[in-house]
PAZAPA-4460 file (N, C-alpha, C; in steps of 0.05 Angstrom, whole numbers, plus 32768, in hexadecimal, padded with zeros to 4 digits):
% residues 193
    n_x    n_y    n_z   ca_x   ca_y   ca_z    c_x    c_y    c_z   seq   type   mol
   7AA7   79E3   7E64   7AA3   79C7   7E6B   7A86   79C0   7E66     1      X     A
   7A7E   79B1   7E5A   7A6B   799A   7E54   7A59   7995   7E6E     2      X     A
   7A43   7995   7E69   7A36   7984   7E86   7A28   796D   7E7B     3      X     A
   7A2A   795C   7E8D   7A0B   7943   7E78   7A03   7930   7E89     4      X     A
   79F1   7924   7E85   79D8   7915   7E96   79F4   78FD   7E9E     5      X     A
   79F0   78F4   7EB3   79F5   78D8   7EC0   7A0E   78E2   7EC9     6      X     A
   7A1D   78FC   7EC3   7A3B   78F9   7EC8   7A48   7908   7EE6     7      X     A
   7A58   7902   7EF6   7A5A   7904   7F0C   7A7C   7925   7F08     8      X     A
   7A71   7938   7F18   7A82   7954   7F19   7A90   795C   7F2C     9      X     A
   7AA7   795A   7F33   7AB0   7968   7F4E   7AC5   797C   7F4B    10      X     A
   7ABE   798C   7F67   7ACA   79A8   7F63   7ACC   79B0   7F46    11      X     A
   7AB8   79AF   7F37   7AB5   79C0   7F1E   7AAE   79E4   7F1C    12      X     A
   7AB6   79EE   7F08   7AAE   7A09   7F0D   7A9F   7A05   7EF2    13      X     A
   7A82   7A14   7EE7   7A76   7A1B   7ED4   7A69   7A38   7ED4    14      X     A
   7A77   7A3F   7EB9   7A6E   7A64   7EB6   7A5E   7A5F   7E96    15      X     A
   7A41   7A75   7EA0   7A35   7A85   7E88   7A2A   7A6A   7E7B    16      X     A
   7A2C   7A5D   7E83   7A14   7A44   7E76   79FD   7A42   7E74    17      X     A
   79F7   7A3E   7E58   79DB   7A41   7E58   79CC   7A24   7E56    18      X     A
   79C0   7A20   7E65   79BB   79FD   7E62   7997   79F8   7E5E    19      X     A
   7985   7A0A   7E58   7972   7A12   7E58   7965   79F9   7E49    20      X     A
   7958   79ED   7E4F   794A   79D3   7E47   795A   79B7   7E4E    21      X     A
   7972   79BD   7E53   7985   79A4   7E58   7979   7991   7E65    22      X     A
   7987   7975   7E67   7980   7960   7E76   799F   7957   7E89    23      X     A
   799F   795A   7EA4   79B3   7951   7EAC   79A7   7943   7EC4    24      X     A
   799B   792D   7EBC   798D   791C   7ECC   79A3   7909   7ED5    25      X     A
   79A6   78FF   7EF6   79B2   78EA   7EFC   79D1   78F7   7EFA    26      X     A
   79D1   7915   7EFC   79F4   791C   7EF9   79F6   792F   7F15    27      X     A
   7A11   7926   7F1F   7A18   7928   7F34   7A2F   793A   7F36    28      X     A
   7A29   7958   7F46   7A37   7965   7F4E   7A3F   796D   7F69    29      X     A
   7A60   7977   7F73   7A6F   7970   7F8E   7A7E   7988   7F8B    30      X     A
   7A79   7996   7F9D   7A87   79B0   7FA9   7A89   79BC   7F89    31      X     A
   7A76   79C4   7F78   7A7E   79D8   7F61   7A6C   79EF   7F61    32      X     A
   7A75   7A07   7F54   7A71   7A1E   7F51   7A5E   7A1E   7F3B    33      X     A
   7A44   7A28   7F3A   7A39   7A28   7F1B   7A3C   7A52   7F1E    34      X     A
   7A40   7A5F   7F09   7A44   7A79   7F0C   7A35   7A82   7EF6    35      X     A
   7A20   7A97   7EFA   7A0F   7AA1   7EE0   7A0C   7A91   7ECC    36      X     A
   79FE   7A71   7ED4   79F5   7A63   7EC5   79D6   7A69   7EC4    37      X     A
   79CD   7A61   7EAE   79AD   7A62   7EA4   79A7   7A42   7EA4    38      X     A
   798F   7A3A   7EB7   798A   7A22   7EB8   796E   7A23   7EBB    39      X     A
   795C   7A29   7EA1   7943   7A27   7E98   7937   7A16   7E94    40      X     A
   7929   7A04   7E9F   7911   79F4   7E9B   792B   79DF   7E98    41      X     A
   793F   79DB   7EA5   7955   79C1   7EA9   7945   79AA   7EAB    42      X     A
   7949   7996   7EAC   793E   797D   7EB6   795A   7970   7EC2    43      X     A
   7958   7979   7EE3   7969   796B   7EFB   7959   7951   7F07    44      X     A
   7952   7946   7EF5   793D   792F   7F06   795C   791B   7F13    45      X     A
   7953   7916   7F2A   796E   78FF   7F3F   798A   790F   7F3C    46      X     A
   7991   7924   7F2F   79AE   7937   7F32   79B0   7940   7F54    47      X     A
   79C7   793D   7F55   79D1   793D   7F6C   79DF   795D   7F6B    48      X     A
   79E2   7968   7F83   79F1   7981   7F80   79FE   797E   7F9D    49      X     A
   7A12   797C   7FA6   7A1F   7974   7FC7   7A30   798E   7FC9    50      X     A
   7A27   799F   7FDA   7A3B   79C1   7FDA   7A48   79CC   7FC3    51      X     A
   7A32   79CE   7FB7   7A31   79E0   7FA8   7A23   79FF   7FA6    52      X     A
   7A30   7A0E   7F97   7A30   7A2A   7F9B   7A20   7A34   7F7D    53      X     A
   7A14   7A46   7F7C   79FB   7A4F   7F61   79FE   7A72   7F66    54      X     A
   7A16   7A76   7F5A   7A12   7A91   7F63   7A0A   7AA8   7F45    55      X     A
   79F8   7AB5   7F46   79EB   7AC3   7F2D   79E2   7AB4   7F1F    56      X     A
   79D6   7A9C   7F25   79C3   7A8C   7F12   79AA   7A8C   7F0A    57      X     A
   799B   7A8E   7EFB   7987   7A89   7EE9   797A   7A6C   7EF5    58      X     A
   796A   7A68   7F04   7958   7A49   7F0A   793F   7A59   7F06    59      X     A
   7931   7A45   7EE9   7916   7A54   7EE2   7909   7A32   7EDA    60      X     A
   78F3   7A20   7EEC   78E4   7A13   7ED9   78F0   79F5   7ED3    61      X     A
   7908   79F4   7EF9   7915   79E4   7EEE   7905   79BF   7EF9    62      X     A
   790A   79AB   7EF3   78FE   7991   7EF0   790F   798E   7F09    63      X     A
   790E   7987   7F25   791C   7980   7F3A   790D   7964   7F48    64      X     A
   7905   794B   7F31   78FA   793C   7F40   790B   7928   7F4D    65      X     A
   790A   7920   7F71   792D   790C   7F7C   7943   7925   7F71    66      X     A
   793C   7939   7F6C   795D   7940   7F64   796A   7945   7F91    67      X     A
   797E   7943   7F94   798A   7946   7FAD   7997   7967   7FAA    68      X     A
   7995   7971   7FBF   79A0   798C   7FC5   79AE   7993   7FDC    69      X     A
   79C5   7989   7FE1   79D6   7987   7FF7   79E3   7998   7FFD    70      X     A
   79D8   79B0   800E   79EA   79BD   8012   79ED   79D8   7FF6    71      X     A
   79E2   79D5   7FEA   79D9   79E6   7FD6   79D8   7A0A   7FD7    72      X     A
   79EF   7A1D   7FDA   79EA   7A35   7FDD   79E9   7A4B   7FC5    73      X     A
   79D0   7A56   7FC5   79C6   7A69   7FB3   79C7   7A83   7FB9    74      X     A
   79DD   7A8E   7FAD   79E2   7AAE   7FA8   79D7   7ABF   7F91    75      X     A
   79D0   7ACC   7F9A   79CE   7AE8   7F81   79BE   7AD1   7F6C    76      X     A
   79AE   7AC7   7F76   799F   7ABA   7F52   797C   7AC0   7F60    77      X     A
   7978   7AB5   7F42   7959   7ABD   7F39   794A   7AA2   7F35    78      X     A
   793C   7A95   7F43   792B   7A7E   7F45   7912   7A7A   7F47    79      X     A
   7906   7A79   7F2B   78E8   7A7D   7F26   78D7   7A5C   7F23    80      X     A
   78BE   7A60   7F32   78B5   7A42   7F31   78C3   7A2D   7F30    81      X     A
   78DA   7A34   7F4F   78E6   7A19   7F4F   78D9   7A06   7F63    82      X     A
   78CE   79EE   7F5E   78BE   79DC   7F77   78D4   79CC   7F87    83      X     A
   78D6   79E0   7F9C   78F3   79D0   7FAC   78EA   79AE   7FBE    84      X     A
   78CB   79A8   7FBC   78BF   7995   7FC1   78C7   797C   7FB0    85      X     A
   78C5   797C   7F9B   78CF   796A   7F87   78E9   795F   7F9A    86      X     A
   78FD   796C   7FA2   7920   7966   7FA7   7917   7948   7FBA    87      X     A
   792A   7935   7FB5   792B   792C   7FCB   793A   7937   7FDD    88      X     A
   7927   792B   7FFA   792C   793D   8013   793E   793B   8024    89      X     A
   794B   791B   801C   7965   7913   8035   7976   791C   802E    90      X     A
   797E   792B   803F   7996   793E   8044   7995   7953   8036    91      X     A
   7981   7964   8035   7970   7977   8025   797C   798E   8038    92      X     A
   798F   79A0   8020   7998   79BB   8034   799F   79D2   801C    93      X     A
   7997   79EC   8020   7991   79FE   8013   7996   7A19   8022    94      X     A
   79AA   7A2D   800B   79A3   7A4D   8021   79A9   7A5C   800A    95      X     A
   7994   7A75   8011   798F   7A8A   7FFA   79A2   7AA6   8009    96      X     A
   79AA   7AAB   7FF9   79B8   7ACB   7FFD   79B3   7ADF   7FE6    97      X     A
   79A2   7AF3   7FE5   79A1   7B0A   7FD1   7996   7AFD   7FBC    98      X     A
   797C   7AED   7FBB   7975   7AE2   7FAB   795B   7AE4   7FA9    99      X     A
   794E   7AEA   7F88   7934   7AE8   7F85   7924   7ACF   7F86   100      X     A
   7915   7AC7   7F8C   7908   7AAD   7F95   78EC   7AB4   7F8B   101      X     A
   78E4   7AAB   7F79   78C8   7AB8   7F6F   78B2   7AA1   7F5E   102      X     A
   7899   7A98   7F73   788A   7A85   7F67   7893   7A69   7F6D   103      X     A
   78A6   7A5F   7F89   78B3   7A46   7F8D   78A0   7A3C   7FAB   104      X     A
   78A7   7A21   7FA1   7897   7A15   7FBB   78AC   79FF   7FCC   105      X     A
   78A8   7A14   7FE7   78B7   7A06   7FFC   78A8   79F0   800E   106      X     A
   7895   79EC   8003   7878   79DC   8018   7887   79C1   8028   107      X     A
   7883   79BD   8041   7887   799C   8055   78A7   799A   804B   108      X     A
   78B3   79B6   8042   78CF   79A9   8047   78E0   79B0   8065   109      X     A
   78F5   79A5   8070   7901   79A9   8084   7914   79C3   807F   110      X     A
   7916   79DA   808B   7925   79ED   8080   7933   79F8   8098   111      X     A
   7932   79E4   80B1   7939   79F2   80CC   7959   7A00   80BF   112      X     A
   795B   7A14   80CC   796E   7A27   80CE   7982   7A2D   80B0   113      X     A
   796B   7A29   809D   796E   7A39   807D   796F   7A57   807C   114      X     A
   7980   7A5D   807B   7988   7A7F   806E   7978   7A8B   805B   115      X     A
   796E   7A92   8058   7956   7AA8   803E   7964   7AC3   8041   116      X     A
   797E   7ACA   803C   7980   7AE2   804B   797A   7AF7   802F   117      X     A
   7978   7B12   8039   7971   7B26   802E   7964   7B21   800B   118      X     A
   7952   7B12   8012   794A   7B04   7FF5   7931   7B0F   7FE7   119      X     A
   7922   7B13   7FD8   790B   7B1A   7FCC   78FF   7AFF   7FC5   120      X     A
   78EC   7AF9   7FD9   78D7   7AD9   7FD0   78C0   7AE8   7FD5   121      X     A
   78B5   7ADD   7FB9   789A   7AEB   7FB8   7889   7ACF   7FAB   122      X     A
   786C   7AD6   7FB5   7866   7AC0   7FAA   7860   7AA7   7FA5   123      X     A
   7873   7A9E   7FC0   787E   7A7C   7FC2   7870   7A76   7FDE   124      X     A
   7877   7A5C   7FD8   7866   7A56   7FF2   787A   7A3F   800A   125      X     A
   786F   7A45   8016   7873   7A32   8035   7854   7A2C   8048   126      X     A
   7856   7A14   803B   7841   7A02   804A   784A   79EC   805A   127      X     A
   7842   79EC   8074   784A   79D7   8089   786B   79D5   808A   128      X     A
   787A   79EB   8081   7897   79F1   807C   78A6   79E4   809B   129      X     A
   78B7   79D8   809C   78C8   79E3   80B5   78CF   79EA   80B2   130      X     A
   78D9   7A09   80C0   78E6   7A28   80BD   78F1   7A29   80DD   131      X     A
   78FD   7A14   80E7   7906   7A1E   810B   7920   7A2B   80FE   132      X     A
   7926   7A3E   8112   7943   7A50   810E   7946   7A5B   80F5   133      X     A
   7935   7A5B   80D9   793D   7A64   80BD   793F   7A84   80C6   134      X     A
   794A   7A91   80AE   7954   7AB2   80B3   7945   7AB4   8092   135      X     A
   792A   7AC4   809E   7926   7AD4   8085   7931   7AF5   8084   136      X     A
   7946   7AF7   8096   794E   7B19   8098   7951   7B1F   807A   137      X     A
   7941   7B3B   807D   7941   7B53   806F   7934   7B45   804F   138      X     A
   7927   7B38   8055   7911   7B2C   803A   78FE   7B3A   8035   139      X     A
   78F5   7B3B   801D   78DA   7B48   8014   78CC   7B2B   800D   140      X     A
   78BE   7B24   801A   78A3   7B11   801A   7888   7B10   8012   141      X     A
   788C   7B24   7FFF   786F   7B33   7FEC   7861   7B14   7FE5   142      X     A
   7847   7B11   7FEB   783C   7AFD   7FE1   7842   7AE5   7FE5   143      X     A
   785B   7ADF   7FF7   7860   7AC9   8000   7847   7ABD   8012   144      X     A
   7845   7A9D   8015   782C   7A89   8027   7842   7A83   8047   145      X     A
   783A   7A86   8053   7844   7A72   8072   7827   7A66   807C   146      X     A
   7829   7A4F   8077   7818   7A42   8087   7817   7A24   808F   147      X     A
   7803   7A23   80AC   7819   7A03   80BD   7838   7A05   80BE   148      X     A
   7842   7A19   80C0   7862   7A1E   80C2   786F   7A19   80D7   149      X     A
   787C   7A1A   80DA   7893   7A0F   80F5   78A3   7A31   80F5   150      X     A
   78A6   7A40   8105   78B4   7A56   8108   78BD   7A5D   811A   151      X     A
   78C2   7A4A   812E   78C9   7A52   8144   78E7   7A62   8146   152      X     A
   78F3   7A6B   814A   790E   7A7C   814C   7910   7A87   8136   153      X     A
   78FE   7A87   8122   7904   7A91   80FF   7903   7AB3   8103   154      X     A
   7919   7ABE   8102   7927   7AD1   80F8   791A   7AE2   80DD   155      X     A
   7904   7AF4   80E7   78F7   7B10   80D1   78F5   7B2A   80D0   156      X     A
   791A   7B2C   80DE   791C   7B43   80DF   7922   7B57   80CC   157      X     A
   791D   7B6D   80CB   7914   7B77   80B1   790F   7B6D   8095   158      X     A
   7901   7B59   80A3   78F2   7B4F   807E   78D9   7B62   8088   159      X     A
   78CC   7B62   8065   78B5   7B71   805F   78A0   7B62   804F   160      X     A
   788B   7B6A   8051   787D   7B64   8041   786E   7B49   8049   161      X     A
   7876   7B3E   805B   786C   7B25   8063   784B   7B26   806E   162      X     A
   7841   7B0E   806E   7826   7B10   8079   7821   7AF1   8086   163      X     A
   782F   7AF3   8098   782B   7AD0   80AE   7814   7AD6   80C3   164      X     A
   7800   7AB7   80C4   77EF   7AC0   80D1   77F9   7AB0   80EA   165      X     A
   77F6   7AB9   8102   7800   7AAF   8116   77EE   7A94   8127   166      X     A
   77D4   7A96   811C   77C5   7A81   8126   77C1   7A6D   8113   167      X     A
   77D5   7A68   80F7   77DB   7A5B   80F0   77FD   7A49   80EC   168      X     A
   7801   7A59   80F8   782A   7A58   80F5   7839   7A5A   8115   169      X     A
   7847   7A44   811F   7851   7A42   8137   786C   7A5D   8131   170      X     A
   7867   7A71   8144   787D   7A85   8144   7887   7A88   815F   171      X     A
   788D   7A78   816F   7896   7A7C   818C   78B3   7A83   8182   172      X     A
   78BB   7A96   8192   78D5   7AA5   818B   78E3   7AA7   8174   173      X     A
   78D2   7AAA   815D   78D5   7AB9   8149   78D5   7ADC   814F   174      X     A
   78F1   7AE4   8137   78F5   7B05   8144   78EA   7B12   8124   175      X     A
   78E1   7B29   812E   78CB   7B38   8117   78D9   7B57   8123   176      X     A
   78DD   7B6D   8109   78E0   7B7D   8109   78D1   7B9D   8111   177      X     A
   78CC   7BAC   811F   78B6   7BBF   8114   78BF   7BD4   80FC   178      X     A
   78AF   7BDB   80EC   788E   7BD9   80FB   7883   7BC0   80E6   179      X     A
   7890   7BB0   80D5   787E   7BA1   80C7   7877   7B85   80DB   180      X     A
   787F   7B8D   80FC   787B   7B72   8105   7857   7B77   810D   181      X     A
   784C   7B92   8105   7832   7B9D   810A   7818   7B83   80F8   182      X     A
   7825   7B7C   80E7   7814   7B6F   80D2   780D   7B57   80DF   183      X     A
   781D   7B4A   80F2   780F   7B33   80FF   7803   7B31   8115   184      X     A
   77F6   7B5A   811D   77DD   7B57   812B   77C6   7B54   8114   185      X     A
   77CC   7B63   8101   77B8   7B62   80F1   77A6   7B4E   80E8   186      X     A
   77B3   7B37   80EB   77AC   7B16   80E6   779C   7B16   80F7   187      X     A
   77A1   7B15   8113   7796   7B11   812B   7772   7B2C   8130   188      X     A
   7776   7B37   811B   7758   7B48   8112   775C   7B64   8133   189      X     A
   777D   7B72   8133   7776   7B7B   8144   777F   7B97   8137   190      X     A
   776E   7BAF   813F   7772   7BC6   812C   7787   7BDC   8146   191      X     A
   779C   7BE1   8132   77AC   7BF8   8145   77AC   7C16   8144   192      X     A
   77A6   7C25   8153   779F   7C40   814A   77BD   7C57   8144   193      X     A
***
């Protein structure tokens, strides 16, 4: 099946597509499956996506300016320099499962109770994020930013690699694993023997 700018999709399924420079600006998708699609440097400028599913996809570089993300769940894919800031934000909903996330910026978006689960984000950032109730369980957070964050109930249990500073980032009942929950004395400049 064909995809193309302005045209409206429901319950569609799409396999192995390579759409890598495409323009599907102003096209609207409703409960469809994209499956080991490659969507490189796309231009989704105002594309709509309403529960939809991205499972083994390729998002590298893509143009998300007003694009809407409703409900949007990401499995098993690979998403490099995607600016999830660009999206428009009303009714802005997103969850990662088993997914690389590498070089994306989550900055001043609302992400209360977003799934990151067992994901590899490296890299990316969260600035002034709301993160109440999100689940980064069992993440590797190499190089990831938290800062001005909202974390209160946010879920880091066995993620790794993280480095939140706590006198920058609200963490009231946020749960942290040991021993990497050691790293956020380290912030605090306190040495453990």
């Amino acid at each position: 099946m064909d995809i193309t700018s302005g045209t409206t999709y429901a319950n569609g399924s799409f396999k192995d597509l390579d759409l890598e420079g495409a323009s599907l600006r102003n096209a609207s998708f409703s409960d469809c499956t994209f499956s080991k699609c490659r969507l490189s440097k796309v231009d989704l400028m105002g594309a709509v996506f309403a529960d939809c599913v991205f499972d083994h996809c390729e998002l590298t570089l893509p143009k998300l300016v007003d694009a809407g993300l409703h409900g949007a769940a990401f499995k098993g894919c690979k998403l490099v320099g995607v600016d999830f800031t660009k999206c428009n934000t009303k009714f802005f909903g997103v969850s990662f499962d088993d997914c690389l996330i590498d070089t994306c910026n989550f900055s001043s978006l609302k992400l209360k109770r977003t799934p990151f689960l067992h994901c590899t984000i490296r890299e990316s950032r969260f600035i002034e994020s709301i993160l109440t109730e999100a689940d980064f369980e069992g993440c590797d957070l190499e190089g990831t930013v938290f800062h001005g964050c909202d974390l209160q109930k946010t879920s880091f249990l066995r993620a790794k690699n993280y480095s939140i500073d706590p006198t920058t980032n609200v963490l009231k009942g946020a749960t942290f694993s040991l021993p990497e929950a050691i790293s956020l004395l380290m912030r605090l400049g306190i040495i453990l023997n």
